[in-house]
N, C-alpha and C positions, 0 to 999 in steps of 0.2 A: 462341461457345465450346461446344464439343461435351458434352453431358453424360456420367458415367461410368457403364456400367451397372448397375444397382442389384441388391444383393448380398441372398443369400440363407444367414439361420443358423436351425440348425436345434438344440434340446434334447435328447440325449439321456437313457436313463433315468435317475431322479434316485438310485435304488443306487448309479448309479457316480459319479457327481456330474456338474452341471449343464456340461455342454461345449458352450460355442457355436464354428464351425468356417467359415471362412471357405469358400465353398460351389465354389470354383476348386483350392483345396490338394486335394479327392479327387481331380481330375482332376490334376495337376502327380503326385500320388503313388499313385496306381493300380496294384494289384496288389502294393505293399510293405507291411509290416506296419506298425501303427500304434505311433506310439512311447507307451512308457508314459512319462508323468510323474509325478517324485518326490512326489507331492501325498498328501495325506489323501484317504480315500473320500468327505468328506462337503464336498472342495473342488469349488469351482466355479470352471471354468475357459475362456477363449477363445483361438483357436488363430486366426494369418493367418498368410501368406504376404506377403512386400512382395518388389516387383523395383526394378531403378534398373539404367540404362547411364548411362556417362561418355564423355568421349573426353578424348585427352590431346596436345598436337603435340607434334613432335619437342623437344629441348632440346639436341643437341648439332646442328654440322655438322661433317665433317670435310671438310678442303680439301687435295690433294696438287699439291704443286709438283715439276716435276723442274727438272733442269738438266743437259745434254750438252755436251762439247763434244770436239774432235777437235785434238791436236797432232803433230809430228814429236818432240818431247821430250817425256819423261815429265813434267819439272818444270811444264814449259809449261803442258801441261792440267791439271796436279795444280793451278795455282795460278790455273788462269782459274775452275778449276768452285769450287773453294775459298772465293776472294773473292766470288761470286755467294753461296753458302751460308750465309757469314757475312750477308751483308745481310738474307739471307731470315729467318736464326734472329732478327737483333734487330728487323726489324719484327713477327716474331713476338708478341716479350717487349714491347716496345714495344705492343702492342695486350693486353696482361693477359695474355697464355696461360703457362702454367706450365710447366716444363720439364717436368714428365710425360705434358705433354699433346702432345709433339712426338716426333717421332722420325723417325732419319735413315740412310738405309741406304747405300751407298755401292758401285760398280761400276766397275773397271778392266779394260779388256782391250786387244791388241795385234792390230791386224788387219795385215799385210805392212810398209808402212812409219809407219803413223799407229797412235796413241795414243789410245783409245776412252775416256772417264771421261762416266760419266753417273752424278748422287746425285738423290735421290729426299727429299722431305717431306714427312710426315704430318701435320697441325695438325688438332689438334681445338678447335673454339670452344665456350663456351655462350653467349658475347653476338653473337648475329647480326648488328645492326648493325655492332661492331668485326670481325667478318669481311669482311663488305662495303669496309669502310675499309680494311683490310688489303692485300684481292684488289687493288684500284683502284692501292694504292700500287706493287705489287708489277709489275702490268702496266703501270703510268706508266714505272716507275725504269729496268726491268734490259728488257734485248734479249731477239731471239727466240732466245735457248738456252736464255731459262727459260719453262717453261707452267704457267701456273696454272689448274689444271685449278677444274670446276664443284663447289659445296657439297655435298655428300652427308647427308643430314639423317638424324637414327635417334634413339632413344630412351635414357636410359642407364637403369643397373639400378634407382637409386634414386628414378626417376619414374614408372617403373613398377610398382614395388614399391605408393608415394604412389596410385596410381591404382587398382589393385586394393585398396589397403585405404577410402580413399573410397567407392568402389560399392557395395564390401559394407555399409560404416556407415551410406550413403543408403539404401539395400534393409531394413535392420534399423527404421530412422528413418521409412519411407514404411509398412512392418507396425504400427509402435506406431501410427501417424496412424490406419490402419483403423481399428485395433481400440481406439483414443478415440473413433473416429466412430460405432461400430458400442454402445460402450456407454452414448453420447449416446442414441441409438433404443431400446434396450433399460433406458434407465433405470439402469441400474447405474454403477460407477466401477471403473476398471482400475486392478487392483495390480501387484503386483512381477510382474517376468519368470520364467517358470520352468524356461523350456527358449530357447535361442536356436542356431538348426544351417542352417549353408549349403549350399544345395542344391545346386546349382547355379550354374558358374561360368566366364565364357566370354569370349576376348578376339581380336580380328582387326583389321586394316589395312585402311582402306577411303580409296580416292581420293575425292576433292571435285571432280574434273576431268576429261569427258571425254574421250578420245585425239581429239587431231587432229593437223594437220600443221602446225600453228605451233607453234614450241617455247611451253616454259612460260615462264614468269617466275618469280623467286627465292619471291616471296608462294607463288605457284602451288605449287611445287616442295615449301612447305612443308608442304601439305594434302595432298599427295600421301600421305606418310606417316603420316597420321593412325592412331594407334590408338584405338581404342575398348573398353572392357569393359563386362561387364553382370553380375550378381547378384543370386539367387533366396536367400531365406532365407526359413525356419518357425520363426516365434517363438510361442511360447503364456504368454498371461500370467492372474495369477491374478483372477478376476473376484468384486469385493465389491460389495454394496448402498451406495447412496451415502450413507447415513444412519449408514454400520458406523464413521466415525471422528468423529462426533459424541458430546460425552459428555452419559452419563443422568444424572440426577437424581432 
């Protein structure tokens, strides 16, 4: 295991009070002004930086089923594509999905002497395996005027949401670890926080899966859409002697 490079703090004058500074935050923060914190002149205080990346899979997939079909009667086709529709909505419901999570658009038209009806489904899942179960029943049951098209995988709001405030909370949690570490060397014990501000903060989509010429598989398909984030934060906590909550006598 690779060791981490060893960290460099430095005291400035003691006028201003005793600031130890995690020796990577000048570089992260070059050329902006330094933040004052709300402290006493004659506090002593230690500043780090902590980073963290996450990554999160998808949680939803959406699955679209159509259904087409062609008659000389209007009723005809209304009622072939109709009964396919109905089976699709209750194996739907039948596999958990909730009525807001479906939706059904519908297309009539009249080409010379035939009757065009093609409807359309949108099923979003969050239990993947019940989507699998689903797709299987749906290509077992009904003929080829229905197609159930491939998973579509994506993220919803509230996992992402979950995922950006994690990174930041691990980013905050991996600075305190420092700056415990840094007052273990230094002899002293770390107080309260006194400034906590996110730097820095950054999220993208990265494949787990080479492009080639065999398709993916559903696993495959799922890392495809991997998001990731990562977050930089400057926390400064207030730095006491470790003898200051011992009582005298």
């Amino acid at each position: 295991m690779a060791h981490s490079p060893s960290r460099v703090f430095a005291a400035v004058s003691p006028s201003a009070g005793d600031v130890y500074r995690d020796e990577n935050e000048s570089v992260f923060n070059r050329g902006r002004k330094q933040t004052l914190l709300p402290t006493q002149s004659n506090a002593r205080v230690i500043q780090m930086t902590g980073c963290a990346e996450l990554s999160c899979p998808p949680d939803r997939a959406t699955v679209t089923i159509s259904v087409k079909n062609s008659k000389e009667h209007v009723n005809d086709v209304t009622n072939s594509v109709t009964r396919r529709l109905e089976y699709i909505l209750q194996t739907a419901r039948q596999h958990d999905v909730k009525e807001e999570s479906i939706t059904v658009t519908k297309h009539l038209q009249r080409e010379e002497e035939l009757f065009h009806m093609r409807a359309e489904v949108l099923v979003v899942f969050s239990d993947f395996e019940k989507m699998q179960q689903a797709r299987s029943v749906l290509i077992e049951k009904l003929d080829k005027s229905v197609c159930v098209g491939d998973p579509y995988y994506s993220h919803s709001a509230e996992s992402l949401t979950l995922l950006r405030r994690r990174v930041c909370l691990e980013a905050v949690d991996n600075a305190r670890l420092k700056a415990s570490e840094a007052c273990c060397i230094l002899g002293q014990a770390l107080g309260r926080p006194l400034l906590v501000r996110e730097e820095e903060s950054r999220e993208w989509t990265s494949g787990q899966h080479e492009v080639t010429d065999s398709p993916l598989t559903l696993h495959q398909k799922t890392g495809v859409t991997l998001v990731s984030a990562s977050s930089r934060v400057f926390v400064a906590f207030e730095l006491r002697p470790k003898d200051s909550n011992r009582r005298k006598f």
